[in-house]
N, C-alpha and C positions, 0 to 999 in steps of 0.2 A: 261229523268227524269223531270217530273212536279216540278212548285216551290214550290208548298206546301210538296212534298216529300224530299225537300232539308230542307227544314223549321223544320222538324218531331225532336222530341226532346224526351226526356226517360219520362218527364210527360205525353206526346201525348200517349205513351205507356201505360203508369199506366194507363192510363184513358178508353183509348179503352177495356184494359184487364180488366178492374174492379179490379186494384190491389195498390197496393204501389209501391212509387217510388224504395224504398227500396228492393222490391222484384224482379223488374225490373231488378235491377242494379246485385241479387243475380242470376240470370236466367245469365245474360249477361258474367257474373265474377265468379259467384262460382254453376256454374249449378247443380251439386248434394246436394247443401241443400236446393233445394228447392224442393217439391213434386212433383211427373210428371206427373200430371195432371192440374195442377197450371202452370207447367215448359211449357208445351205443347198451353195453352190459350195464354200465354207473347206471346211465339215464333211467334204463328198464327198471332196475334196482329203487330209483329215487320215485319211482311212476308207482310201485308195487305195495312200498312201505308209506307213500304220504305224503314221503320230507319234506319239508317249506324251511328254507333260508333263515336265519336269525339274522335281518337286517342289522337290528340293534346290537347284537353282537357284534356284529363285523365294523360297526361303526364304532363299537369302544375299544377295539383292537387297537382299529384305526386313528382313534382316537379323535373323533370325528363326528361327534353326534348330529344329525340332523333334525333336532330337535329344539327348540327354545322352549323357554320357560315364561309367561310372564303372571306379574302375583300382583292383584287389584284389591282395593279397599272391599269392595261388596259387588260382588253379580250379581245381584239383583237392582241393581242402582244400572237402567238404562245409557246413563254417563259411558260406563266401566265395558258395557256391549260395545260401545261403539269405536271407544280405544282398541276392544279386544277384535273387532271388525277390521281394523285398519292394517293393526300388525298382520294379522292372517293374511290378506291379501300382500302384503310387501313380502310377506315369508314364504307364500306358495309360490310365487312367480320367480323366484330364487330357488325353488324346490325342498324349500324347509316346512315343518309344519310346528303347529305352538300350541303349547299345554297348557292351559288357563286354571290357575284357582284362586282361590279366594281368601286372603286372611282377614275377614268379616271387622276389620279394623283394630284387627290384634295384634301386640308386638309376639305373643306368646305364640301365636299360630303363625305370624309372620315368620320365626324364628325355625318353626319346626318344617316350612316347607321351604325354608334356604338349605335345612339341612339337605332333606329328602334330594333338593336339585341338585347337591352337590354330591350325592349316593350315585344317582343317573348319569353326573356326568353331563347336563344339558350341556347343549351348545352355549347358549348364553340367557341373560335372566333380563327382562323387563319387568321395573318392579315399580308400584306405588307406596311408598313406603308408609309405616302404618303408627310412626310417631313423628314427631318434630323435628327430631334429628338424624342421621343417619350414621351416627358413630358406633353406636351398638350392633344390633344386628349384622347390618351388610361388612361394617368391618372386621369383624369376624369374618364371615363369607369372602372376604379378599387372600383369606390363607389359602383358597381351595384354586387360587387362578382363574377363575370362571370370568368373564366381563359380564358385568350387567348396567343397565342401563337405567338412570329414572326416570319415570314419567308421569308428569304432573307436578312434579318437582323440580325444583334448582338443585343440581350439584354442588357441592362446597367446593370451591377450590377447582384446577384443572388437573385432576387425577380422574376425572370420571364423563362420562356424557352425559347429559342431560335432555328433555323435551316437555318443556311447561306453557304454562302461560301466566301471564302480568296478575296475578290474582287481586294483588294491590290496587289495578287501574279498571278493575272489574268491580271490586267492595264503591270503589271512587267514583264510574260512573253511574254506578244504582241511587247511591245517594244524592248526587247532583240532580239525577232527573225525579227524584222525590222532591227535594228540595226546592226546586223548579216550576214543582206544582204548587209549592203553598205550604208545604206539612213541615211540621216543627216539633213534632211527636214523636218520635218512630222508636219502631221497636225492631232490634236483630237477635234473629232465628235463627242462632249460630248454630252447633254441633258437638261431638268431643274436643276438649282443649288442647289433646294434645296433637290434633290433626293443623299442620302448617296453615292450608288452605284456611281452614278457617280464621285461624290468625290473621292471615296476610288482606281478607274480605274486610275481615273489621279494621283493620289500620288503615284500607283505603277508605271505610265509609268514614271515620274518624278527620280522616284528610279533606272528605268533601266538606266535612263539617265547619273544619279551621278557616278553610276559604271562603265558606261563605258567611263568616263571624258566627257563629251558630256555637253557645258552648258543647264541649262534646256531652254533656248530661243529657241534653236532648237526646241520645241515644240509649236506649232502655236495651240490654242485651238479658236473652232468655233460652241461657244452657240448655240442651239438649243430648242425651245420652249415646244416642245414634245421628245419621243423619238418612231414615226413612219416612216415612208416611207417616207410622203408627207418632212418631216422636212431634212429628209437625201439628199433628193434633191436639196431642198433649198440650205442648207450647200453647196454640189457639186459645184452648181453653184455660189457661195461663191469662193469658192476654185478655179474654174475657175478663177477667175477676180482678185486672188491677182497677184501684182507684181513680189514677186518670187514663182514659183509655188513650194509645198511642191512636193517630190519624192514616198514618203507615205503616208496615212490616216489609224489612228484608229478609231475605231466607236464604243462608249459606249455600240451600241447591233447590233444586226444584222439587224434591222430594217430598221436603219441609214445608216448601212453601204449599204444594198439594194438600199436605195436609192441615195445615190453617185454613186453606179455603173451606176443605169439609165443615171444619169447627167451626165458622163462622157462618158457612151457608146452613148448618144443624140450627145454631142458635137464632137465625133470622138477620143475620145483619149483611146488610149490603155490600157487596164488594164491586165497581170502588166509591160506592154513591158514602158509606159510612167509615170505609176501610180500602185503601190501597196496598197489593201485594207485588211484592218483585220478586223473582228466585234468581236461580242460577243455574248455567248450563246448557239451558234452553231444549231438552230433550226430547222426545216425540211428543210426549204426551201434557208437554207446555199447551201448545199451540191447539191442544183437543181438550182442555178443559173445561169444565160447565162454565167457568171464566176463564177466557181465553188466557194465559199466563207473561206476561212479561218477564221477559231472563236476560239475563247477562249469556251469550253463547260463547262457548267454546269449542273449539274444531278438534272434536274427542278424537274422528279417526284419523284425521291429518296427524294429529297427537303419536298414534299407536302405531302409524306409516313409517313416520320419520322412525320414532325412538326402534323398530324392528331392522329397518335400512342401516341404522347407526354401528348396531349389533354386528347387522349384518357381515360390515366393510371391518369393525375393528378384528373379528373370528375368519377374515376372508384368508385363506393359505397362500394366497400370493405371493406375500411376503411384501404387499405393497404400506407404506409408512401412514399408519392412521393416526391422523390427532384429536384428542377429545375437544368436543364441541358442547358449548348450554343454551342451547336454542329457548326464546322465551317469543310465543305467541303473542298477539294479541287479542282481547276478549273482543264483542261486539253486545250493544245494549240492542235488544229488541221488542220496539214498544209493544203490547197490546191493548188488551181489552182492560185489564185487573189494574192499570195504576193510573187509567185513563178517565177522569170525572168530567161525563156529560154537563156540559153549563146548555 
């Protein structure tokens, strides 16, 4: 395609055809009021120059976008596919399709692509938000009218939808089934601080603790900058080099906890004959480990179905009466190999 056929515009049209824009636009939109010999010159016309439709235009006319937006912590985080797996499918079957990026767990960049959505005009926004709270950013983003949607998250209050799950009873069963085994050691492989999820991981593991008389010291937590591989490592070898070595590790996701196993299977130490690992999330690549991975799972694309569907009905032109909804999943513990000590 030459640039001037990308350039071609529905006046290029009028003009070629010896017509109106208006006629143009009748040919394109309402082809039977227009006579079919007139109908027949436009068509030729739009055949000779190239022209192709500015969907997207006519949709912000319209004001109509069929577009969504949704903004994840990290794509590269398997988790954050399988959400963006979910919406896609709820959104195509509605005839919508969704723009996926990334604010790599930044409020800064979380900031700059609410603006961007609201330049476009998306239909609506699925978002992970990328601090603790959500009074900054997205409330800003509420001047522009857009709905959007959390996910993975609790909404505050009933001004908004929500699609999460119990993070709290996910932290609470990882530790119980440590616990369970014997360990009174444990170390947690949290993440950024200022990520909810991670919060919410630790106050359940904190709660298993309480329950089961366990002071909460027994739990050793060991910050981490991100939550990928390279970070989970880091932590490992952490974890090597204290003094009394924990007998467990939790790992705010599976990422982390990946990369502990490396560090510990680098250094020689048995996993879980000298060391038991839990993550979270439970993502493909749990269950394909050199040790099989034990995770807390979460139903990412159920997750990214709902929260696209929610969107969907609140943006629906019906005019039919949507009420916000906080839908809160529950996790599922799933044993394997890594926190399972052969007797």
């Amino acid at each position: 395609m030459t640039d001037r056929a990308r350039a071609v515009g529905i006046k290029d049209v009028a003009r070629e055809a010896g017509v109106s824009v208006g006629t143009v636009s009748n040919v394109i939109n309402r082809p039977d009021s227009v006579p079919e010999g007139t109908r027949a010159r436009v068509q030729r016309a739009i055949t000779r120059l190239g022209y192709v439709r500015s969907e997207s235009a006519r949709q912000l006319r319209a004001g109509r976008s069929r577009i969504m937006a949704l903004l994840v912590l990290d794509m590269a985080n398997p988790f954050f596919v399988d959400v963006a797996r979910g919406a896609e499918r709820a959104a195509r079957a509605a005839g919508f399709g969704v723009m996926v990026c990334n604010s790599a767990e930044s409020p800064q960049e979380e900031a700059a692509y609410l603006s961007l959505f609201a330049e476009q005009r998306v239909r609506g926004v699925l978002v992970t938000p990328a601090d603790a709270g959500t009074s900054g950013n997205l409330a800003a983003f509420r001047r522009h009218r857009i709905p959007f949607v959390l996910v993975d998250r609790v909404s505050a209050g009933a001004d908004g939808c929500s699609v999460s799950v119990d993070d709290v009873a996910g932290g609470r069963m990882a530790l119980a089934h440590l616990l369970a085994a014997g360990h009174r050691r444990i170390a947690y492989v949290s993440g950024p601080a200022h990520l909810q999820q991670v919060g919410d991981r630790r106050t359940g593991a904190l709660a298993a603790l309480a329950e089961a008389g366990v002071p909460a010291e027994a739990l050793r937590e060991l910050p981490t900058e991100r939550l990928d591989v390279a970070s989970g490592r880091d932590a490992g070898h952490r974890l090597l080099g204290l003094p009394e070595r924990p007998t467990a590790v939790f790992c705010a996701n599976d990422l982390l906890a990946l990369g502990v196993l490396q560090a510990l299977y680098a250094a020689g130490v048995s996993v879980p004959g000298e060391i038991s690992i839990v993550g979270y999330d439970d993502i493909e690549f749990a269950a394909a480990a050199a040790v099989p991975l034990t995770s807390v799972r979460q139903p990412a694309a159920t997750m990214g179905a709902m929260a696209a569907g929610m969107l969907l009905e609140e943006t629906d032109p019906s005019g039919r009466e949507h009420r916000h909804r906080q839908v809160v999943l529950q996790p599922e513990l799933v044993v394997r190999d890594s926190s399972l000590v052969r007797r």
